[in-house]
C-alpha positions in Angstrom: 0.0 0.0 0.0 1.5 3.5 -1.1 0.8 6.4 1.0 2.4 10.2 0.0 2.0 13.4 2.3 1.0 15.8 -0.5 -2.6 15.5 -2.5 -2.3 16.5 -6.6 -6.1 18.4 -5.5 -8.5 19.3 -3.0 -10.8 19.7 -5.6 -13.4 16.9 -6.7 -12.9 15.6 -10.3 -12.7 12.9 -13.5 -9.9 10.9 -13.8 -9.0 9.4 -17.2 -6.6 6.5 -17.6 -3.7 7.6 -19.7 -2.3 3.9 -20.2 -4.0 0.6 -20.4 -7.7 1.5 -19.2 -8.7 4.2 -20.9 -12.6 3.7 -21.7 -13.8 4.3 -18.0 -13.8 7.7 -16.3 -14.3 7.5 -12.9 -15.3 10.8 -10.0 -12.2 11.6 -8.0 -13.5 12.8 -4.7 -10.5 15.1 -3.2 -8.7 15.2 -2.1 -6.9 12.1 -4.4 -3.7 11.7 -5.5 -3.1 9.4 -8.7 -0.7 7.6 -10.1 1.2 8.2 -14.0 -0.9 6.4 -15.4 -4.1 8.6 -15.1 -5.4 11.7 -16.5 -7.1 13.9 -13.7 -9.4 16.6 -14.7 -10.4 20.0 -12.6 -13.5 22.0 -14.4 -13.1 25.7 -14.2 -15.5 27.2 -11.6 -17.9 28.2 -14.9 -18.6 24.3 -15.1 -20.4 21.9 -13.8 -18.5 19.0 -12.5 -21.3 16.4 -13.1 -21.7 17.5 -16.5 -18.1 16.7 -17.6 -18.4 13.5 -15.8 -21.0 12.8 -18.3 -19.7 13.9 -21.4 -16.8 11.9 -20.6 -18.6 8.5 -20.3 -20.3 9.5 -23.6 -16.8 9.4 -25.3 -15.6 6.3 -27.1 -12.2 6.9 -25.7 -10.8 3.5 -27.6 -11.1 5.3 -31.1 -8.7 7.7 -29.9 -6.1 5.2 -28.8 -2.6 6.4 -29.8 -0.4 3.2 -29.6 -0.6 0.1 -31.2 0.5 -2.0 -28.3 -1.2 -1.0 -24.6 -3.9 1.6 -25.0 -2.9 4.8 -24.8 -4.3 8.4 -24.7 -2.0 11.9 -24.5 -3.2 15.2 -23.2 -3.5 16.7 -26.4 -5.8 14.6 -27.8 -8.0 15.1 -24.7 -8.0 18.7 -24.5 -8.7 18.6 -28.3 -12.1 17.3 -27.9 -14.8 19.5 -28.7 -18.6 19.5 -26.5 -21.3 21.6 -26.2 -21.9 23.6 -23.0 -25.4 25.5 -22.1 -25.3 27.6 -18.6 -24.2 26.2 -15.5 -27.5 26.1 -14.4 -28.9 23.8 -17.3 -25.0 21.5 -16.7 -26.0 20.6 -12.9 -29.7 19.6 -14.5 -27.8 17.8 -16.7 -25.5 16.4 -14.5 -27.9 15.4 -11.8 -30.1 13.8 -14.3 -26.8 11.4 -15.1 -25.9 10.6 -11.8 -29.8 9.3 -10.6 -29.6 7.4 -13.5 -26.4 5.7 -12.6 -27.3 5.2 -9.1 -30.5 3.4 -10.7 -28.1 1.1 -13.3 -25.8 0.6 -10.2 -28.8 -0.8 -8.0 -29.8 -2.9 -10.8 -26.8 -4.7 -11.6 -26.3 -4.8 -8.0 -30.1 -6.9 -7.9 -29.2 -8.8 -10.9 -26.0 -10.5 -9.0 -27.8 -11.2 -6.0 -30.8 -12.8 -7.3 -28.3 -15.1 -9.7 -26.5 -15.7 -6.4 -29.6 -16.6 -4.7 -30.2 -19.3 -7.4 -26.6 -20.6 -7.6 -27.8 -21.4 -3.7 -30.8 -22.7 -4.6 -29.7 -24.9 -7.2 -26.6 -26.1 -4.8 -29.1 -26.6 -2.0 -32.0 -28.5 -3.5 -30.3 -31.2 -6.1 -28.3 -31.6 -3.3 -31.3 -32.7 -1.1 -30.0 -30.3 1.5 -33.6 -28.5 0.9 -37.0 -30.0 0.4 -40.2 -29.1 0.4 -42.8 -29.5 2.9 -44.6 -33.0 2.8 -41.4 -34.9 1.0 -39.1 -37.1 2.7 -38.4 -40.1 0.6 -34.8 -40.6 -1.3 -34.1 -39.4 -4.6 -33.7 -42.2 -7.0 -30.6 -42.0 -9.5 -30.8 -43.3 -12.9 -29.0 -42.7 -16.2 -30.8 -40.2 -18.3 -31.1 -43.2 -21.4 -33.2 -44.8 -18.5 -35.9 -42.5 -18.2 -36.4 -40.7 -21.9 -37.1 -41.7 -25.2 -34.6 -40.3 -28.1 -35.3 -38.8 -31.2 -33.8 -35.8 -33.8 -34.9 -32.7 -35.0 -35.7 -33.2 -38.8 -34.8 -30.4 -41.9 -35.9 -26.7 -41.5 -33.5 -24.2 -43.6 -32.5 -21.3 -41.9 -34.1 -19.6 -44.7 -37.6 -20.4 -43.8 -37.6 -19.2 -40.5 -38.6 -15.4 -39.8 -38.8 -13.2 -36.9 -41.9 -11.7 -37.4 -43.7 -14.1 -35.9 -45.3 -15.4 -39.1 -46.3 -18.8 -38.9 -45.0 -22.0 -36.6 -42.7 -21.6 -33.6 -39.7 -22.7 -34.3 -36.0 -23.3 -33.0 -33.1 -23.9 -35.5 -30.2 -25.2 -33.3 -27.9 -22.2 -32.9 -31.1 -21.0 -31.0 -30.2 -23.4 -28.2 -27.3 -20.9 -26.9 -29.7 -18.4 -26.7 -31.4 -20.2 -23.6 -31.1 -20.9 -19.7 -32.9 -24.3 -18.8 -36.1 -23.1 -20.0 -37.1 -22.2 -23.2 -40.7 -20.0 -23.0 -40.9 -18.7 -26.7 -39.1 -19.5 -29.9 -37.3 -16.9 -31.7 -38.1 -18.1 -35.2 -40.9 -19.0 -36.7 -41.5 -20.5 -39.7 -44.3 -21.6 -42.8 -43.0 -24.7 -43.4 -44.1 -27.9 -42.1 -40.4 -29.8 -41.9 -39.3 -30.1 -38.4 -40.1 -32.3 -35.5 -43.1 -31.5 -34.0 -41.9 -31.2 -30.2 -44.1 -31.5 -26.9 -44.0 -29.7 -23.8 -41.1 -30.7 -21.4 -38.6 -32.1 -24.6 -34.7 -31.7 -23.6 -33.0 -30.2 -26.4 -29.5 -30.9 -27.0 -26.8 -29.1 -29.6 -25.2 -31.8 -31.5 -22.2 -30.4 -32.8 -20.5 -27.3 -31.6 -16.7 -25.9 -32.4 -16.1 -26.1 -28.4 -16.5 -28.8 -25.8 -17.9 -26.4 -23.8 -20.8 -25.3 -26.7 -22.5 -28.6 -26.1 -22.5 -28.7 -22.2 -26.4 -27.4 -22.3 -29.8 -28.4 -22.6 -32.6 -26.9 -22.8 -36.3 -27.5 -22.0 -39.9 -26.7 -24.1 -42.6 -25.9 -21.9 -45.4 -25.6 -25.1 -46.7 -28.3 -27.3 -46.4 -27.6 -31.4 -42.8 -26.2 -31.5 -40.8 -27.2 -35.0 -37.2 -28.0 -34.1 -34.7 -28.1 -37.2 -32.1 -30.1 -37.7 -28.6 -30.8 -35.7 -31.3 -30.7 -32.8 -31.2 -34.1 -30.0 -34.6 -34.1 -28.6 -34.9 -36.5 -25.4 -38.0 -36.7 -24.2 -39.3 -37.5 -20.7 -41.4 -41.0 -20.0 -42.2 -39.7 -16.4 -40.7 -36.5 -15.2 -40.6 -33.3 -15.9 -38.4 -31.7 -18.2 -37.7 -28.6 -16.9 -36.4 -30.2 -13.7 -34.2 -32.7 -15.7 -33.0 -29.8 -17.5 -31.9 -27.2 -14.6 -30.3 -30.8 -12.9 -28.5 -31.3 -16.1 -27.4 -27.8 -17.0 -26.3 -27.9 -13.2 -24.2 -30.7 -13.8 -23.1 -29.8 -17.0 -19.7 -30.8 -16.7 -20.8 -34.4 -17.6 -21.4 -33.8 -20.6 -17.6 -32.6 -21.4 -16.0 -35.9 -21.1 -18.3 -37.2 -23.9 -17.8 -34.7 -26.3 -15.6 -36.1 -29.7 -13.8 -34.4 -32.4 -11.5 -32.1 -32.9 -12.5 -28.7 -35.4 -15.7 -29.9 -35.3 -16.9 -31.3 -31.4 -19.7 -33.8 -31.5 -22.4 -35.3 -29.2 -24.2 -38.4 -29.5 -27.7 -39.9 -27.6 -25.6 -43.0 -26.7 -23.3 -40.6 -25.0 -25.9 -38.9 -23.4 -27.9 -41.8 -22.1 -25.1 -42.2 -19.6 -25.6 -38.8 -17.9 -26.3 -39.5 -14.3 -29.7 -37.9 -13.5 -32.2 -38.2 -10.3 -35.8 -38.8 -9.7 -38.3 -38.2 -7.3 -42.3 -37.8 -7.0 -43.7 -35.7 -9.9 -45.4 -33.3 -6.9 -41.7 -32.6 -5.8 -40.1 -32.4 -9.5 -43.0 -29.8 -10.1 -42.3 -27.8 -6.6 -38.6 -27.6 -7.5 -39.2 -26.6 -11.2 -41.7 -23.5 -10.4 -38.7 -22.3 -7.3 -35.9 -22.0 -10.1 -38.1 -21.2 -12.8 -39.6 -18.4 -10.8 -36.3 -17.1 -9.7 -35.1 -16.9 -13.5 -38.3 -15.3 -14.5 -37.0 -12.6 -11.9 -33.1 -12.6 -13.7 -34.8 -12.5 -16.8 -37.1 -9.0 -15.9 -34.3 -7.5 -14.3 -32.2 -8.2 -17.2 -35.1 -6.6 -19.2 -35.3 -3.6 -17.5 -31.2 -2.7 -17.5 -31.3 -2.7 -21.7 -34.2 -0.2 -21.6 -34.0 3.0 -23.4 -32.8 5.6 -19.6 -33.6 8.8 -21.8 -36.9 9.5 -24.4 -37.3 12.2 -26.3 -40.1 14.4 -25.8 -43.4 13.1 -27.2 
């Protein structure tokens, strides 16, 4: 830990890194003292420090990167950069406008990671048996997944006859599948053809080929009848239980997956393979207990996720 005896200001401020970092301004509160590598600015008493706070987040500081190694800014190009300023008066408006809306992004994020926290828990907690619900005592029974679900593929459907506009069948080509969590609630393709496997609710989709080991380590789970899946698509379906809790065990487990993946440019998976996925089993009351917990708590991820890419600033009407 460095210490000094003499502060660079006793003025608050923006510091801009000058090597290395140089795409995230930060307030200096004084009084601060920085090191070389950071550019500290002072506004003259006509501005508002708020304001240049929030012109310089608005910069995209990495197209003016000097070097071709480390990044790199210089003083000059800085003080080169041109904004426009109304009164004082309208720059702390401004300013203050920026700032709640930080605070509001910052309480977000800060939501988002506990809630995905809270179902890291949950997840840990319940398929280790650790937590159960009220009225269920009896053992979890462990199977292999080829045990318990019947195989089939996902048959044709061209990317070129799938839309976005909603026009037609749902549908899921197979690059869709890294789109999802566990669950998958709505397609993002539709389609007017009628090649495709016809999939029910609960089917376990699985990628089969991927160009990393770690591409194929998912599954995900339909909760609607009617969906088309294309090809490249394993579709396991469920004799007994419920696919969305095979799914979140699975994706939990995903590293089980990994040591059957093959190839080399190309990685492959195959239903053999996957029929030797250790899974477990217990009453269709507790499967369907467990399944509404996690798929409840990433219905919450998901809004909150929602509500972070919304537009902060509208126009006037």
């Amino acid at each position: 830990m460095l210490s000094v005896d003499k502060w660079l200001s006793d003025q608050n401020g923006v510091g801009i890194g000058r090597k290395g970092t140089i795409d995230s301004p930060q307030l200096l509160e004084a009084p601060f003292w920085t090191v070389d590598t950071l550019f500290y600015l002072i506004p003259d008493p006509g501005f508002a420090l708020l304001f240049i706070y929030s012109f310089c987040q608005l910069v995209n500081w990495k197209k003016l990167d000097e070097s071709t190694g480390v990044p790199s800014l210089s003083k000059k190009t800085i003080e080169a950069l041109k904004i426009n300023i109304p009164c004082k008066t309208e720059q702390q408006k401004i300013g203050a406008i920026f700032a709640k809306l930080d605070s509001l992004i910052a309480a977000n994020q800060s939501k988002l990671e506990e809630l995905k926290t809270v179902k890291k828990l949950a997840m840990q907690k319940v398929f280790d048996q650790e937590w159960r619900f009220r009225g269920f005592t009896d053992p979890w029974e462990q199977r292999k997944l080829g045990d318990v679900v019947d195989w089939s593929r996902g048959e044709g459907l061209s990317k070129k006859y799938l839309n976005t506009k909603k026009n037609g069948i749902p549908a899921i080509h197979y690059a869709d599948l890294y789109k999802f969590g566990p669950i998958m609630r709505q397609t993002l393709h539709f389609t007017n053809s009628h090649t495709g496997k016809v999939l029910k609710e609960g089917d376990l989709l699985f990628p089969m080929s991927d160009v990393t080991p770690k591409g194929l380590a998912r599954v995900v789970s339909v909760i609607t009848n009617g969906i088309l899946a294309g090809g490249d698509i394993l579709i396991a379906s469920p004799q007994k239980d419920f696919g969305s809790f095979l799914s979140y065990e699975i994706n939990k487990n995903k590293g089980q997956i990994l040591r059957y993946v093959t190839g080399t440019t190309i990685r492959h998976i195959n239903a053999n393979s996957l029929s030797k996925l250790i899974v477990h089993g217990t009453k269709k009351a507790e499967e369907l207990e467990i399944s509404k917990l996690l798929i409840s708590i990433d219905s919450l991820i998901a809004a909150n996720q929602r509500q972070q890419k919304k537009p902060w600033i509208r126009g006037p009407p």
